[in-house]
Structure formats: structure tokens, C-alpha cells
N, C-alpha and C positions, 0 to 999 in steps of 0.2 A: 268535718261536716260536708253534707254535700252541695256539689256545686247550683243553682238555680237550673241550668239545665235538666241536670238529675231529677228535680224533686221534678219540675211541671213533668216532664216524662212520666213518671211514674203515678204521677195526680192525673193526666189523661186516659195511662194506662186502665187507671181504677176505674173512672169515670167509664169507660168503655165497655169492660165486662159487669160492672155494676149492672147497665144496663140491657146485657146476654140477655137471652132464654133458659140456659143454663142459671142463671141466678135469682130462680124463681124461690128459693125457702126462705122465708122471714127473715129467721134468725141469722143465716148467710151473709141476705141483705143491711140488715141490719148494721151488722160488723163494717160490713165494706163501706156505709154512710158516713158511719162515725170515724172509720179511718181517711175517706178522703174529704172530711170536715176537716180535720185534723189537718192533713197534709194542706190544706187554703189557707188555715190559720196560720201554717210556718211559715207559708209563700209571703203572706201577705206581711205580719211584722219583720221580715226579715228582707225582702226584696221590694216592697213599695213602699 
């Protein structure tokens, strides 16, 4: 599994191009919501 470091990394990562210009199509959007919902949800039962 990965370390707590690893995941918020990769959860700000998300967060950050989520919000590009580049990630204006929907469906794009969409994916990336539900994955960095995802990744809060691990953060959270698992490191708070």
C-alpha cells in the first residue's frame, strides 16, 4: 500500500489538473471527480 505521502501527492496532483483548461470535456471531468473522491475517501478512513 501506499505511504500517506504518496496518496495526498497524487490527490493534489489530481486536484490541480482537474482544474487545467486543458480539462474542459465532461466526460474527462467527470472521471477525474470521481477518482479524486475516491482517493479523499482512502485518505480519510485510513490516515484520520
Amino acid at each position: 500500500m501506499r505511504s500517506e505521502d504518496e496518496v495526498r501527492e497524487q490527490y493534489e496532483f489530481l486536484a490541480e489538473h482537474l482544474e487545467s483548461e486543458e480539462m474542459n470535456h465532461e466526460g474527462v471531468r467527470r472521471m477525474f471527480t470521481y477518482y479524486k473522491r475516491a482517493l479523499g475517501w482512502v485518505l480519510e478512513e485510513e490516515y484520520m
